[in-house]
C-alpha positions, 0 to 999 in steps of 0.5 A: 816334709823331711823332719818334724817336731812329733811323729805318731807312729800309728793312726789306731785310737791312741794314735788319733787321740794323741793328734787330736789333743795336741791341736793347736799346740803350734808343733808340726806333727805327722801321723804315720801308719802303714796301712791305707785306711779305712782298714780292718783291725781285728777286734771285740768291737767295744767302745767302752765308756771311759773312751768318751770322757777321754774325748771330751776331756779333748775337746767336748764338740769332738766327744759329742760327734764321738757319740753321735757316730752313725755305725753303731749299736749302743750297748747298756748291758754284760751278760755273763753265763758261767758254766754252771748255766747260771747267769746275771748282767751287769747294767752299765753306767757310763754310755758305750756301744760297739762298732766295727773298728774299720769304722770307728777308726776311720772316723778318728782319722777323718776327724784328723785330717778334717780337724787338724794340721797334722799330716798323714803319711801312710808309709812302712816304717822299717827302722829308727834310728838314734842321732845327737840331735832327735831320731831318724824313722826310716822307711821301706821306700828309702825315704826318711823323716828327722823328728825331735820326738816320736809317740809309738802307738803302733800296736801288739808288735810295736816297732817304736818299743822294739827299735828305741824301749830296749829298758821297756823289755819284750812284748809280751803278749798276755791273751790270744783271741780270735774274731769272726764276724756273723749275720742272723745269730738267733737270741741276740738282745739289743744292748747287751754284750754276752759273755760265755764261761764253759768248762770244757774249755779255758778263756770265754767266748763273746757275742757283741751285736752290731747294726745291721743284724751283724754280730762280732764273735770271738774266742780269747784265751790266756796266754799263760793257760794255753801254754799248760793246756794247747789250744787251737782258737779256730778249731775251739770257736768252730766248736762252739758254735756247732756242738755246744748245746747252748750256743749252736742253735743260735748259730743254725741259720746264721752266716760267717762273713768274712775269714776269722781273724787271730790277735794278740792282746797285750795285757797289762802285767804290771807296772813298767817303763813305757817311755825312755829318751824322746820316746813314748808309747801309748794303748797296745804298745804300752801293754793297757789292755785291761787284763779282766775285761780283755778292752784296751780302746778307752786306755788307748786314747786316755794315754794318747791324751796324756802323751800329748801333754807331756809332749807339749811340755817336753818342748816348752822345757826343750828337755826329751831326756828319759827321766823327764819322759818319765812324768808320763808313765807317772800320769797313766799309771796315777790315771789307770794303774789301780784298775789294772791292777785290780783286773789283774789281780781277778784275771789270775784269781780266775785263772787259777780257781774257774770254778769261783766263776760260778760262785761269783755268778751265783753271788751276782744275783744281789743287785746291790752287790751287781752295782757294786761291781760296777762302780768297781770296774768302772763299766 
């Protein structure tokens, strides 16, 4: 196929949402990614909530195959342990669990290619180029493909956002992490996600279970903070686990199964263009990793739903222009700009004030106030 009506640029959650939801819409779309799945996408490994009601708001059938997905552990449960020693859990409304993103992935794009006729391609795609009548995706391989409209779901380092959203601005990646994986950390409890403030070092350290005995460990730090105090993530987890008295024992009889892994998160900073002439973006490319909580996959597949609406009407009304485009960057932010904000606007409190960690934890003793929290942040 050299020319389509929509090409989704990533195959990552927002990218298979966005497929998924625009089923049935009589338009030819292709899929691309550059990578052969299944394949490994460094990660904490959540599925929060908010990700269902957005595959059910697809389609309720898919929603249900979503929650009866086979590699998972169902998670119910943060614990959050402050520097201070002190701690308390936040018990979660909505149904959630973790699964490794080589999985989880693979099982959106499955149900792609079982469920739609949206064709996958997987090619490196090198460059975009503008013509009177649509766009031009060229590829490492000399081959190219002519599309009406492109959906940039592609990620942290977004070659759509680089090649077309020169009013969008740079990336800007707001968080740094990095992630292992681990078999027999001792302690872990079933259902709960842990989360461990210290005050030798800025950002927190997580432990999420998954099946089989397997836990995702990572290591996450502002960007911001790590410009004013540099720090090597690696060196930081290695310490962690091996020095730090509440946390290396649990790791004595434990075994590291594959290289730790570094990632950008591109938190949301603020309201911005992520969409201008026949483009859009969606999840990390969009920059909707909520700025508190660090997770970005439930806004990844709600902006992938909202893209594919606004696509739909882009060609029911034949109008790709940039200010029409603009009504989806009114339904994500109408949708998940307060959250944001809000997580912002804690993430820099925190950042400037560590010590209100251990005033908040202190304070989360009052169930009342811990089921508050929770409606608040939508967990």
């Amino acid at each position: 196929m050299d020319h389509c009506d929509i090409t989704i640029v990533g195959a990552g959650p927002s990218g298979c949402a966005c497929a998924l939801a625009l089923q049935g819409s009589g338009l030819r779309i292709v899929m691309i990614d550059k990578a052969v799945f299944p394949r490994d996408k460094a990660c904490g490994d959540a599925i929060p909530g908010p990700a269902f009601k957005a595959m059910d708001q697809i389609r309720p059938e898919w929603g249900q195959q979503m929650r009866q997905f086979a590699d998972k552990t169902d998670i119910h449960t943060s614990k959050i342990f402050a520097p201070n020693g002190k701690t308390f859990a936040l018990d979660w409304i909505s149904y959630a669990y973790n699964s490794k993103r080589l999985d989880f992935d693979q099982f959106l794009v499955q149900l792609v290619r079982s469920d739609t006729e949206t064709e996958i391609v997987n090619k490196h795609l090198t460059n975009i180029s503008e013509e009177k009548d649509g766009l031009r995706c060229h590829f490492r391989d000399g081959s190219f493909l002519k599309t009406d409209l492109i959906i940039g779901c592609d990620g942290a380092n977004s070659i759509v956002k680089r090649q077309l959203g020169k009013s969008v601005g740079a990336d800007k990646p707001g968080a740094i992490a990095v992630r292992a994986y681990f078999w027999g950390v001792e302690d872990v409890k079933a259902g709960t996600n842990e989360f461990h403030f210290f005050n030798e070092l800025p950002g927190y350290f997580w432990i999420f279970p998954l099946p089989g005995g397997y836990t995702n460990i990572g290591f996450g730090v502002s960007k911001k903070r790590s410009r004013k105090t540099p720090v090597n993530l690696p060196d930081s987890l290695q310490k962690i686990i091996t020095t730090f008295p509440s946390i290396a024992p649990r790791f004595k009889q434990a075994n590291h199964m594959e290289k730790t892994k570094g990632f950008a998160l591109p938190v949301w900073s603020g309201k911005g263009a992520i969409s201008g002439n026949r483009f859009m973006l969606c999840g990390d490319a969009a920059s909707l990793v909520d700025p508190l909580q660090g997770h970005g996959i439930d806004k990844a597949m709600w902006s992938g739903l909202l893209a594919a609406k606004q696509a739909i009407r882009c060609f029911e009304l034949h109008d790709f222009t940039a200010r029409h485009l603009s009504e989806y960057d009114q339904q994500v932010y109408q949708k998940m700009g307060a959250e944001l904000s809000r997580s912002f606007w804690m993430m820099r409190t925190f950042l400037k004030f560590p010590w209100i960690i251990n005033t908040v934890v202190r304070i989360g003793q009052s169930q009342k106030l811990i089921q508050w929290a929770v409606r608040k942040l939508k967990i």
